[in-house]
C-alpha positions in Angstrom: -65.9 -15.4 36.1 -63.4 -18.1 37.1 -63.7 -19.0 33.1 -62.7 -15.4 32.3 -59.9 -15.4 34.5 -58.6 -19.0 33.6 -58.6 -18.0 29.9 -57.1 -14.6 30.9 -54.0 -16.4 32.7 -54.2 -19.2 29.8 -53.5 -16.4 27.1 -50.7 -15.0 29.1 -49.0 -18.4 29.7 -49.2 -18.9 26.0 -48.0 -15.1 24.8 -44.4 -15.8 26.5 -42.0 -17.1 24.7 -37.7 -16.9 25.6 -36.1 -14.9 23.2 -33.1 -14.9 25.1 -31.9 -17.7 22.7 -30.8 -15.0 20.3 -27.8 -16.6 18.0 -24.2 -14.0 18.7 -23.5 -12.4 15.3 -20.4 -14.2 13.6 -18.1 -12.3 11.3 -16.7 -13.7 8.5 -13.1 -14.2 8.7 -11.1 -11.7 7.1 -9.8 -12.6 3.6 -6.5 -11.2 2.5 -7.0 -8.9 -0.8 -4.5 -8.5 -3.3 -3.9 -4.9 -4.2 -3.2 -3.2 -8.0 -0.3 -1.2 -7.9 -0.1 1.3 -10.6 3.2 2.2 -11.9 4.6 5.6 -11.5 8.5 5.0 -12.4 10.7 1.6 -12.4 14.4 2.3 -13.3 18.0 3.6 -12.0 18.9 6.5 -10.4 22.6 7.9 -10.3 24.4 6.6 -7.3 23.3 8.5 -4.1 20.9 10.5 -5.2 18.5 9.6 -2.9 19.4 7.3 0.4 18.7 3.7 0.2 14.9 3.4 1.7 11.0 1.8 1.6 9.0 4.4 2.1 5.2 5.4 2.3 4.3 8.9 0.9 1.0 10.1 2.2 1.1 13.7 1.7 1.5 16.1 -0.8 4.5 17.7 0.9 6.5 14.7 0.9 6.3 13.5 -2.1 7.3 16.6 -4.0 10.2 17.0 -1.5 11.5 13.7 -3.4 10.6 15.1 -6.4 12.6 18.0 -6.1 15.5 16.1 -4.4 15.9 14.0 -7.8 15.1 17.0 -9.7 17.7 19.2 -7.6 20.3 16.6 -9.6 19.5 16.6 -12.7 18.1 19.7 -13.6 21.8 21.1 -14.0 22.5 18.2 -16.4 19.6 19.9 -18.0 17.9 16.4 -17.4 13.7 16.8 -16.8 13.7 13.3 -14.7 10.4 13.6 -14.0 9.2 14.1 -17.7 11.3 11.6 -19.4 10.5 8.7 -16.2 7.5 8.9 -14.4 4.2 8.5 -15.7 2.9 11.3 -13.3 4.1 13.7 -10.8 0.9 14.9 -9.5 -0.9 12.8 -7.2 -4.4 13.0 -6.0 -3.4 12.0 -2.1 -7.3 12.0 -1.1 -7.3 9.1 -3.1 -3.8 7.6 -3.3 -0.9 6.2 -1.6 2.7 6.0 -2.6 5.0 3.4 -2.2 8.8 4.1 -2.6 11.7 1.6 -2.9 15.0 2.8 -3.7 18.0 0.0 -3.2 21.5 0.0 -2.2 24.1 1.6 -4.5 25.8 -1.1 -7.0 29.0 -0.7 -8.5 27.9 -2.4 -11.7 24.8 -1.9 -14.0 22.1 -4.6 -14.5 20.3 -4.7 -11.2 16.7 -4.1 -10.1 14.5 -3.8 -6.8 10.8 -4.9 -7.7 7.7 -4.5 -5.4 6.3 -8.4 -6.3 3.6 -7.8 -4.4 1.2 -6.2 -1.9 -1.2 -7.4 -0.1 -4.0 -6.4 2.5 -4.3 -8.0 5.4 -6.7 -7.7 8.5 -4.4 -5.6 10.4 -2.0 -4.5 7.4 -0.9 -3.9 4.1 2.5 -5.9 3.4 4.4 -5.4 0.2 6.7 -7.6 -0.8 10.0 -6.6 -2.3 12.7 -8.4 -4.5 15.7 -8.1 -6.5 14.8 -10.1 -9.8 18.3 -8.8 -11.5 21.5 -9.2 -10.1 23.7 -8.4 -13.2 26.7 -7.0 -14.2 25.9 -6.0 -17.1 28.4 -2.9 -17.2 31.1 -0.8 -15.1 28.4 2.0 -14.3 27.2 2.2 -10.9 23.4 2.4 -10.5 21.1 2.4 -7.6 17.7 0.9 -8.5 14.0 2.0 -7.2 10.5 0.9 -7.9 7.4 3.9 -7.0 3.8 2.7 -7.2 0.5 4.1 -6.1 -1.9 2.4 -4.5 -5.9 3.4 -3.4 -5.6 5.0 -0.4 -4.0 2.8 2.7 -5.7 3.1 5.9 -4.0 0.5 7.6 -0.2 0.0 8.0 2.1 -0.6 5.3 5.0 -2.8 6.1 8.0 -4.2 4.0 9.0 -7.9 3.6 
């Protein structure tokens, strides 16, 4: 019986082991992603159309109230903005993001306001914007923008 017993306890003694050395899960650190932009329009505007501004368009509601503030100036030029300068006014928004730049006015032609780059970060989505041309190529006064889309941001855009 004390056998029984001895090889009872032995069995237990020998079943334990400490699992509480269980390694803590490391993440991998984050890795910053460049992002695609898909061009919508890159061009001039007429002076003061629209304010100078970087905007994010996430809704359907805002981006055709842009659309129809260019439209609402050219239309009585008989000028279809839209048709003749962006490669497309209808945006899938379950799917997409816009990003507006439109510059300062210029009293001279030959300028430009580019969007170099964006990329994600961990906590954001920075996009990076230039002016590549500083020209004065003519007496016409121009105000620049750049509009891309983007996959659909879930984290904050910000401007550099």
């Amino acid at each position: 019986m004390k056998n029984l017993i001895l090889i009872f306890f032995s069995f237990i003694l020998l079943s334990c082991n400490n699992d509480d050395d269980v390694a803590p899960v490391v993440t991998p650190p984050f890795v910053p992603v460049v992002i695609e932009p898909i061009l919508i329009s890159k061009r001039d505007i007429t002076p003061n159309v629209i304010n100078p501004q970087k905007t994010v368009i996430d809704t359907n509601e805002e981006w055709n109230a842009l659309l129809n503030q260019i439209d609402n100036f050219y239309q009585p030029f008989g000028i279809d903005f839209m048709t003749l300068y962006f490669s497309e006014s209808i945006i899938d928004f379950n799917n997409y993001t816009i990003i507006t730049v439109f510059d300062q006015v210029y009293n001279n032609g030959g300028h430009s306001v580019d969007i170099m780059n964006i990329t994600e970060f961990e906590d954001n989505i920075k996009v990076t914007v230039e002016n590549l041309q500083t020209g004065n190529t003519s007496n016409v006064g121009t105000q620049p923008y750049h509009i891309v889309k983007i996959p659909k941001a879930t984290k904050p855009i910000v401007f550099e």
